[in-house]
HTML snippet that shows the backbone in 3Dmol.js (N, CA, C, O; Angstrom):
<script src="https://3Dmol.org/build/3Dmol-min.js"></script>
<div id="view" style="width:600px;height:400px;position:relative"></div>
<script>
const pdb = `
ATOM      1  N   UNK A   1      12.591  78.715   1.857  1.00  0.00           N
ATOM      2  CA  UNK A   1      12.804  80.032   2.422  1.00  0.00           C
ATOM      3  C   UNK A   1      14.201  80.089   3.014  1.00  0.00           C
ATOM      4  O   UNK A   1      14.859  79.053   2.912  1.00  0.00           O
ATOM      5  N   UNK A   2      14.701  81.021   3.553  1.00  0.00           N
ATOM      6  CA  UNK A   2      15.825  81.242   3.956  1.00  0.00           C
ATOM      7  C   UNK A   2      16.243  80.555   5.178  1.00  0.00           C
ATOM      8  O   UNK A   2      15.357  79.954   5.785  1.00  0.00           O
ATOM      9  N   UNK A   3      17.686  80.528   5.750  1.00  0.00           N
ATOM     10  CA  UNK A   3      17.419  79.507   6.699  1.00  0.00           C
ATOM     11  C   UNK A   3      16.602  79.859   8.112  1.00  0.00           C
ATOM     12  O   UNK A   3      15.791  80.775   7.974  1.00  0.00           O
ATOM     13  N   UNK A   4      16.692  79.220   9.587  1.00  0.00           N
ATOM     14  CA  UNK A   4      16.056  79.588  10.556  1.00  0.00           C
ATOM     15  C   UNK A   4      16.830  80.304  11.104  1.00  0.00           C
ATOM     16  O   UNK A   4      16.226  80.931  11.974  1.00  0.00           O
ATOM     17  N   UNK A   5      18.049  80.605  11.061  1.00  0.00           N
ATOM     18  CA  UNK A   5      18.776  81.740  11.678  1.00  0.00           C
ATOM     19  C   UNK A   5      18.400  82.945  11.483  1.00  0.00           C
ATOM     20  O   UNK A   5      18.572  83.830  12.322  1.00  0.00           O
ATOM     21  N   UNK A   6      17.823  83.131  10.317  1.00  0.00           N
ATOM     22  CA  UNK A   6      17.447  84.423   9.471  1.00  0.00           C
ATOM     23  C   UNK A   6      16.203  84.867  10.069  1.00  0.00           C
ATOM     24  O   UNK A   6      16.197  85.839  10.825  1.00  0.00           O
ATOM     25  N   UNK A   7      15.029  84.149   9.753  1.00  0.00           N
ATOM     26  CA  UNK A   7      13.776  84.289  10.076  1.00  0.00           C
ATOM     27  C   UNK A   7      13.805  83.907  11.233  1.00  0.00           C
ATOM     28  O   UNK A   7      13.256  84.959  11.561  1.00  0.00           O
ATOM     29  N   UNK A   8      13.963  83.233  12.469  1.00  0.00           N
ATOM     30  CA  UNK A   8      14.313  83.293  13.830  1.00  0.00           C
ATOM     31  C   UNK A   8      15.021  84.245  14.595  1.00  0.00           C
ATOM     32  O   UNK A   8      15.233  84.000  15.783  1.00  0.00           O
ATOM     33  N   UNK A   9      15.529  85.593  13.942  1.00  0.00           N
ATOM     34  CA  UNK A   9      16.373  86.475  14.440  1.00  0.00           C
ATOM     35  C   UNK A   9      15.583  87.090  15.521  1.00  0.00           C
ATOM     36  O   UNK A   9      14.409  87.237  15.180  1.00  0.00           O
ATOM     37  N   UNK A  10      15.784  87.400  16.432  1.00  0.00           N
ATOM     38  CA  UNK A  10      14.675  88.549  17.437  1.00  0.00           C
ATOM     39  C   UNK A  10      15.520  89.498  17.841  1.00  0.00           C
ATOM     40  O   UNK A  10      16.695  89.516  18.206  1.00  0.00           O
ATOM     41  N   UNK A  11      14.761  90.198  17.714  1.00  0.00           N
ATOM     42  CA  UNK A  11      14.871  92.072  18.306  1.00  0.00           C
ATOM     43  C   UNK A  11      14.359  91.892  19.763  1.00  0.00           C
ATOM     44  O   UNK A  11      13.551  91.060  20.177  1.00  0.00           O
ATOM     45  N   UNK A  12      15.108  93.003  20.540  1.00  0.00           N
ATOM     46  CA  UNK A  12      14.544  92.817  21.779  1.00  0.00           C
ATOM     47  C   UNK A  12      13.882  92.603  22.617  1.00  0.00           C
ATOM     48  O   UNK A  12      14.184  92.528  23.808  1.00  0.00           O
ATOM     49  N   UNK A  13      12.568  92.431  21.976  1.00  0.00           N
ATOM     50  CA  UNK A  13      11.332  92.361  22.618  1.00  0.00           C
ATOM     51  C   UNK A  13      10.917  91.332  22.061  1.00  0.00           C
ATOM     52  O   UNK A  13       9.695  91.250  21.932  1.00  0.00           O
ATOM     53  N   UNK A  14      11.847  90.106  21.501  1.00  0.00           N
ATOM     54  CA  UNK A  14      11.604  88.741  21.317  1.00  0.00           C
ATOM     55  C   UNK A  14      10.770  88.229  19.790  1.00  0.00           C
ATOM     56  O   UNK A  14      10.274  87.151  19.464  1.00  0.00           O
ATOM     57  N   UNK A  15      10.891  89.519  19.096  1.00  0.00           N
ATOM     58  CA  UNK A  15       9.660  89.721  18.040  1.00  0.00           C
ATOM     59  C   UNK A  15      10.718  88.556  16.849  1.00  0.00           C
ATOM     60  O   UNK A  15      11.930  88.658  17.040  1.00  0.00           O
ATOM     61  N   UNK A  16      10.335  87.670  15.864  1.00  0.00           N
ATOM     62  CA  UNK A  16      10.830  87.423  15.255  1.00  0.00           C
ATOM     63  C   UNK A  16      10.926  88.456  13.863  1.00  0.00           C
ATOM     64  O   UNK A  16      10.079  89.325  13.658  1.00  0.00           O
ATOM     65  N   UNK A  17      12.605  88.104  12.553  1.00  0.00           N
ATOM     66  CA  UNK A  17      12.516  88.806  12.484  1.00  0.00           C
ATOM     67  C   UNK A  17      11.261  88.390  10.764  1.00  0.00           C
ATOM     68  O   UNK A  17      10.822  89.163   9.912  1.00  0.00           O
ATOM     69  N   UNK A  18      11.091  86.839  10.938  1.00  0.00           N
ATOM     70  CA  UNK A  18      10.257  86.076   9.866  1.00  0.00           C
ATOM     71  C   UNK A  18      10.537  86.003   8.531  1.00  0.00           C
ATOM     72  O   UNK A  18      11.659  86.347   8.159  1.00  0.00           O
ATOM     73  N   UNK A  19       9.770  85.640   7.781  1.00  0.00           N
ATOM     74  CA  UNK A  19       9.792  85.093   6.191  1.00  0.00           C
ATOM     75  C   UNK A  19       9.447  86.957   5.766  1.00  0.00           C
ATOM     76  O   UNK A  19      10.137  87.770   5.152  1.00  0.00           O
ATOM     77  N   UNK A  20       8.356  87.054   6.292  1.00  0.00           N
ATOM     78  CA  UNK A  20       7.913  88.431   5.674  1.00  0.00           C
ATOM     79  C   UNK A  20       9.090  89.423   5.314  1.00  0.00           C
ATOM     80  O   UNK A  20       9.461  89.592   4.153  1.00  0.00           O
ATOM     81  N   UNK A  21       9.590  90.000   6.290  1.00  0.00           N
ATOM     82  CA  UNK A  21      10.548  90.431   5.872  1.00  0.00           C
ATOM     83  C   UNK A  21      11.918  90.326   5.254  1.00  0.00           C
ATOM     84  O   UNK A  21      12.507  91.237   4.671  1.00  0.00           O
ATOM     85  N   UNK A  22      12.349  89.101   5.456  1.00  0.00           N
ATOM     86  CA  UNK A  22      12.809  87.999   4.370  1.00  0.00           C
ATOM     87  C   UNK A  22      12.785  88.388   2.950  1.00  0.00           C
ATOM     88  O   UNK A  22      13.675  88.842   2.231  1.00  0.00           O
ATOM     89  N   UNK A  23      11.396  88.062   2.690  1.00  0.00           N
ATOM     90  CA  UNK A  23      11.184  88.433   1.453  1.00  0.00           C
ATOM     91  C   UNK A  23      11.096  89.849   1.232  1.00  0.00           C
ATOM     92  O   UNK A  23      11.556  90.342   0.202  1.00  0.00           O
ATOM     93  N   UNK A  24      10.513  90.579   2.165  1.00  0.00           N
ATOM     94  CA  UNK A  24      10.772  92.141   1.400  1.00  0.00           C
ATOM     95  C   UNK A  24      11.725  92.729   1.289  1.00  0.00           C
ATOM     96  O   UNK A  24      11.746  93.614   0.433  1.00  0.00           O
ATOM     97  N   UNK A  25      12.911  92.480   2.111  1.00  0.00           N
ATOM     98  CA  UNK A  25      14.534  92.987   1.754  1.00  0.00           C
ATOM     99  C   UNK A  25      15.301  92.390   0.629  1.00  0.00           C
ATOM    100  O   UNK A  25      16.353  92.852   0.188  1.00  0.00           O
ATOM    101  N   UNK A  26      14.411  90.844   0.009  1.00  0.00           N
ATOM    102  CA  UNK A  26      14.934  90.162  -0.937  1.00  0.00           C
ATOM    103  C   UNK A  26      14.571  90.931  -2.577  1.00  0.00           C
ATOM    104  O   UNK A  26      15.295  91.051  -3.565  1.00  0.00           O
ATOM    105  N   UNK A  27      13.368  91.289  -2.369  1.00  0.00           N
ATOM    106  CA  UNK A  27      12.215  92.034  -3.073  1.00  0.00           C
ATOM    107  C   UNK A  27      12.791  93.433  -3.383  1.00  0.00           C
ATOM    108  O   UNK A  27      12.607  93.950  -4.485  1.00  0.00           O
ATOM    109  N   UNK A  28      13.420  93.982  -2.497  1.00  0.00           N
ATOM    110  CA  UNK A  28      13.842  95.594  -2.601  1.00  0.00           C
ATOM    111  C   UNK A  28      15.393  95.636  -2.725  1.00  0.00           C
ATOM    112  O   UNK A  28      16.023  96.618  -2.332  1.00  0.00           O
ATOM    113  N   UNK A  29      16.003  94.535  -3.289  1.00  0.00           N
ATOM    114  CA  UNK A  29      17.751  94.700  -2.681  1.00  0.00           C
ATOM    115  C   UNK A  29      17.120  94.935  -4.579  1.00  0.00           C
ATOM    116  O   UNK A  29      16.000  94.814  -5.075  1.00  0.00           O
ATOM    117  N   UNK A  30      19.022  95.454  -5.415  1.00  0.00           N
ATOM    118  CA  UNK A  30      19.100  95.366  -5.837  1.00  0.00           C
ATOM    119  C   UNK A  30      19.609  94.418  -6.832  1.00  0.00           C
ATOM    120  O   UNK A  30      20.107  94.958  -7.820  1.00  0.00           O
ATOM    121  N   UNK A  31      19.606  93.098  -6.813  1.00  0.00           N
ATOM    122  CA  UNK A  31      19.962  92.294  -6.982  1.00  0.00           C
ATOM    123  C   UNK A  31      21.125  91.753  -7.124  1.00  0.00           C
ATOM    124  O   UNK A  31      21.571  90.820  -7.792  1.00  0.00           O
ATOM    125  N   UNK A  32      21.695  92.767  -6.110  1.00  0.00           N
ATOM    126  CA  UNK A  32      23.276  92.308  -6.509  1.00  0.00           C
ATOM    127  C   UNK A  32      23.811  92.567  -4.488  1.00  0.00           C
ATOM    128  O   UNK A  32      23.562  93.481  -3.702  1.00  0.00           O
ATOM    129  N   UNK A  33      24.768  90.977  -4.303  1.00  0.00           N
ATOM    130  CA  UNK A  33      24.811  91.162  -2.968  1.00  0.00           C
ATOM    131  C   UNK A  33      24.027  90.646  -2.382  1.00  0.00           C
ATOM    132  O   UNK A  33      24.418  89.869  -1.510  1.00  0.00           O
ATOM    133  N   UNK A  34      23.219  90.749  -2.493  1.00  0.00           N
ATOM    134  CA  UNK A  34      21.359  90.316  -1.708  1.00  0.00           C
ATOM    135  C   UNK A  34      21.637  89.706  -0.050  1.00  0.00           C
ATOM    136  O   UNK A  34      20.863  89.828   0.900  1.00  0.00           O
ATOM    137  N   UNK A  35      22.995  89.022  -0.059  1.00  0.00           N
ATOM    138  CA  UNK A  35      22.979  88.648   1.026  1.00  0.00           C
ATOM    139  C   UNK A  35      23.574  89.577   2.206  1.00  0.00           C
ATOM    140  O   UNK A  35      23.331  89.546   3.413  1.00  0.00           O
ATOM    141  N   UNK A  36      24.480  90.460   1.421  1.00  0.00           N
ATOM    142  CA  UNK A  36      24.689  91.349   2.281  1.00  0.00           C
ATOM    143  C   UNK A  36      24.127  92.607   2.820  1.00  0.00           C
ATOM    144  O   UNK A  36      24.396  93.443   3.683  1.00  0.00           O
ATOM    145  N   UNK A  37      22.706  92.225   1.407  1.00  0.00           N
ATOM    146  CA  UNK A  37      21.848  93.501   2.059  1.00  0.00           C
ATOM    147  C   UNK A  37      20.617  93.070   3.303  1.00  0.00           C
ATOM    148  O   UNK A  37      19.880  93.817   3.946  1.00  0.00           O
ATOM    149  N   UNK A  38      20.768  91.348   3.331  1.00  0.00           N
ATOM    150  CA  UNK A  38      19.743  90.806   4.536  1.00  0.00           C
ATOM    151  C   UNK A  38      20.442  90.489   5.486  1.00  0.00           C
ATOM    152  O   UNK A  38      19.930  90.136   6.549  1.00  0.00           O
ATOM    153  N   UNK A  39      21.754  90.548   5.305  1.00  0.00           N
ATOM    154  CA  UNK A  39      22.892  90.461   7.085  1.00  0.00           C
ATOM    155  C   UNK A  39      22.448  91.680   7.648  1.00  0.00           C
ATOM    156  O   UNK A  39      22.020  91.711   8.802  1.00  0.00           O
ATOM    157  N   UNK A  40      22.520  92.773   6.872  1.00  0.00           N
ATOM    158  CA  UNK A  40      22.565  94.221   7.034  1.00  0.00           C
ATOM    159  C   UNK A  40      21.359  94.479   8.274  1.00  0.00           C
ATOM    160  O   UNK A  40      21.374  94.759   9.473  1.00  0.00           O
ATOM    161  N   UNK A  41      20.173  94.166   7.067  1.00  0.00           N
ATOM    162  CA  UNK A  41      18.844  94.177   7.331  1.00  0.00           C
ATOM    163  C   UNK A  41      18.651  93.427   9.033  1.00  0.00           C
ATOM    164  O   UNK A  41      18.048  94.114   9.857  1.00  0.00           O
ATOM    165  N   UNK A  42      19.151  92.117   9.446  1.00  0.00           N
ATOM    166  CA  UNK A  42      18.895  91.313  10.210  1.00  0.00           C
ATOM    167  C   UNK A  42      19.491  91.840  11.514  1.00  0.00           C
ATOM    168  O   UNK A  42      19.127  91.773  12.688  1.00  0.00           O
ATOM    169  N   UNK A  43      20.555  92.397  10.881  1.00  0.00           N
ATOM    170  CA  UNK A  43      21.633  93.324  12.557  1.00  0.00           C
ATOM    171  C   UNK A  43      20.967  94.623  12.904  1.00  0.00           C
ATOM    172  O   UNK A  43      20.931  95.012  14.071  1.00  0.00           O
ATOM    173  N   UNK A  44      20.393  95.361  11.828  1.00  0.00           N
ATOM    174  CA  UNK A  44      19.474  96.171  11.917  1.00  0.00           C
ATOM    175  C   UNK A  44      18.091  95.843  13.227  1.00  0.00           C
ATOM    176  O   UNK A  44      17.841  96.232  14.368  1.00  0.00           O
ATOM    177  N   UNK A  45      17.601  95.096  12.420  1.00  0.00           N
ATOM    178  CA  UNK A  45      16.638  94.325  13.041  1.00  0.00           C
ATOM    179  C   UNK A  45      16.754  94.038  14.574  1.00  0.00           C
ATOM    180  O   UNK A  45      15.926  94.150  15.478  1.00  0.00           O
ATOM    181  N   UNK A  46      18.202  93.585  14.564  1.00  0.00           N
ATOM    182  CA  UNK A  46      18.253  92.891  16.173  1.00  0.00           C
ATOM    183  C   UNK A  46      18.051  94.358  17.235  1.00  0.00           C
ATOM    184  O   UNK A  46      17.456  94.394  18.312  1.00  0.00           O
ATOM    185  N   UNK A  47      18.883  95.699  16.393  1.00  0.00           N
ATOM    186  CA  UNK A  47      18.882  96.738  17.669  1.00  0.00           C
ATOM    187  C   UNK A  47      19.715  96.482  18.686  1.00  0.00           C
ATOM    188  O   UNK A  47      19.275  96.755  19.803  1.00  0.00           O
ATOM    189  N   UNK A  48      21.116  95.902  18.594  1.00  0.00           N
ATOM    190  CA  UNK A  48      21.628  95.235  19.898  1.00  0.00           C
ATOM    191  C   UNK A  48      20.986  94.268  20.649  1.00  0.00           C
ATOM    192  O   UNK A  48      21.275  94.052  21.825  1.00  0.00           O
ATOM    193  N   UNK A  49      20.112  93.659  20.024  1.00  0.00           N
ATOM    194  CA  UNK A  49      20.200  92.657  20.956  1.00  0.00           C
ATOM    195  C   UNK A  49      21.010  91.485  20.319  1.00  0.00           C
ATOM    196  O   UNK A  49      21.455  91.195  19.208  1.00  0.00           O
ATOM    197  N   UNK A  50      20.972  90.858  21.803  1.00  0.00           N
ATOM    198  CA  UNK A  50      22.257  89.157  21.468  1.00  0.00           C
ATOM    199  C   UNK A  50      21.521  88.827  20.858  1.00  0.00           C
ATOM    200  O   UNK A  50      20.295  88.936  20.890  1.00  0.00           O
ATOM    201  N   UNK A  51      22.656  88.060  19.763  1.00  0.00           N
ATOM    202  CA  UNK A  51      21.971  87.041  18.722  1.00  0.00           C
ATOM    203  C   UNK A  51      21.537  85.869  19.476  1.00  0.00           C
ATOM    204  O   UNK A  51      22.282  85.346  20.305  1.00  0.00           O
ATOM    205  N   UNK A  52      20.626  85.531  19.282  1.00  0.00           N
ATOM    206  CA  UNK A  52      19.877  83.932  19.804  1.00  0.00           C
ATOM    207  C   UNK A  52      19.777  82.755  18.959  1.00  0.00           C
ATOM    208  O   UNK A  52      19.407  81.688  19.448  1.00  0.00           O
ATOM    209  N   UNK A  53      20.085  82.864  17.694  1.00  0.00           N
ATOM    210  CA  UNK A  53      20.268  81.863  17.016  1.00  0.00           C
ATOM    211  C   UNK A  53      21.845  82.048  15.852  1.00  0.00           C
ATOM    212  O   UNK A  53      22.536  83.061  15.739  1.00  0.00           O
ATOM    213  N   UNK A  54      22.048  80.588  15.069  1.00  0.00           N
ATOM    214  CA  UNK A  54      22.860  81.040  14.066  1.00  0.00           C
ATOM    215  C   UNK A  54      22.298  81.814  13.131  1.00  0.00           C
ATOM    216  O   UNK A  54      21.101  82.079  13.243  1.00  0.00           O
ATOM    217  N   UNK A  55      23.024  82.301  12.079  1.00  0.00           N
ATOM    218  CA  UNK A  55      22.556  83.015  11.145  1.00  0.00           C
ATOM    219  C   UNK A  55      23.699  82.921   9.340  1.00  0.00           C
ATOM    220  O   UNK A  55      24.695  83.486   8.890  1.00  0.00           O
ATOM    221  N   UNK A  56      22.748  81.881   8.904  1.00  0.00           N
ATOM    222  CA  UNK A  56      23.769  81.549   7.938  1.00  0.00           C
ATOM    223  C   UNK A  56      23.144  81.823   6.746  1.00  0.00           C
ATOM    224  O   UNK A  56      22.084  81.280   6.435  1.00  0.00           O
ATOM    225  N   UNK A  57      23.861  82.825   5.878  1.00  0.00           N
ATOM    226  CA  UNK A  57      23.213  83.289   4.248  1.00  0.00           C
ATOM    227  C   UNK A  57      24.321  83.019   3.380  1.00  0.00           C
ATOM    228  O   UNK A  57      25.470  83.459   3.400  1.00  0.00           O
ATOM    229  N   UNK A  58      23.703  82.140   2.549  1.00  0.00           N
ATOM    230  CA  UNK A  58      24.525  80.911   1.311  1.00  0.00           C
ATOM    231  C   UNK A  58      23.647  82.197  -0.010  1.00  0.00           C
ATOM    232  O   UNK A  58      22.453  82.489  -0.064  1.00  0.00           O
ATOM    233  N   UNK A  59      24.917  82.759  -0.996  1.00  0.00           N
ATOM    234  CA  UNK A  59      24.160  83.553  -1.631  1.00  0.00           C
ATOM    235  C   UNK A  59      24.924  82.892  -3.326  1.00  0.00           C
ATOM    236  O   UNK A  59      25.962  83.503  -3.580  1.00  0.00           O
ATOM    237  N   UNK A  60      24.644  82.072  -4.147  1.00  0.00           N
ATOM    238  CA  UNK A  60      25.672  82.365  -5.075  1.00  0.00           C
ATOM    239  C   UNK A  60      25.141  83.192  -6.524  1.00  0.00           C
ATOM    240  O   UNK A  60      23.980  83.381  -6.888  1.00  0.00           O
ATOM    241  N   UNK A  61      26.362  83.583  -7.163  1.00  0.00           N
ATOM    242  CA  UNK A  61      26.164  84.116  -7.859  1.00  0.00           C
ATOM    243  C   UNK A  61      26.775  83.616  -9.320  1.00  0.00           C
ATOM    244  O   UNK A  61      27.440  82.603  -9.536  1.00  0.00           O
ATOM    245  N   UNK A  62      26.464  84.357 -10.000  1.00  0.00           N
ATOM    246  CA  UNK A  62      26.452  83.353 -11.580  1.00  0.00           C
ATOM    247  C   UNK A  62      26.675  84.541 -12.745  1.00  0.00           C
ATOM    248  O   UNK A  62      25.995  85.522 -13.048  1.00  0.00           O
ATOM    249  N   UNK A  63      28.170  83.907 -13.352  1.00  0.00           N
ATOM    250  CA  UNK A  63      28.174  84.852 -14.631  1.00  0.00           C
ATOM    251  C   UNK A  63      28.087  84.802 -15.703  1.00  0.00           C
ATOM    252  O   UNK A  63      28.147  85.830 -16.377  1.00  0.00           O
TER     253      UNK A  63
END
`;
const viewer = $3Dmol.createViewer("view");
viewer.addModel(pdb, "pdb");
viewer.setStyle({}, {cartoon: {color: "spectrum"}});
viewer.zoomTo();
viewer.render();
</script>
């Protein structure tokens, strides 16, 4: 799964932001980018709050 920065993200009220959604922004991106559509997703997620962990997305791509 993705790393723990990702799925460890919390929104203000400490909620993680998990695998689940992980996978459903992975599931709904268009397959192109993907990582910049789960940075997106994850800052979204936070709502201003401080980041509490790292957050590292390794995406490669292949032509």
């Amino acid at each position: 799964m993705a790393g723990s920065g990702v799925t460890e993200a919390e929104n203000s009220t400490k909620e993680l932001f998990g695998d689940e959604r992980v996978m459903n922004v992975l599931l709904t991106s268009n397959n192109i980018l993907m990582g910049d559509k789960l940075a997106e997703a994850v800052r979204i997620w936070r709502n201003g709050a401080e980041q509490n962990d790292d957050t590292t997305i390794v995406e490669i791509l292949r032509s």
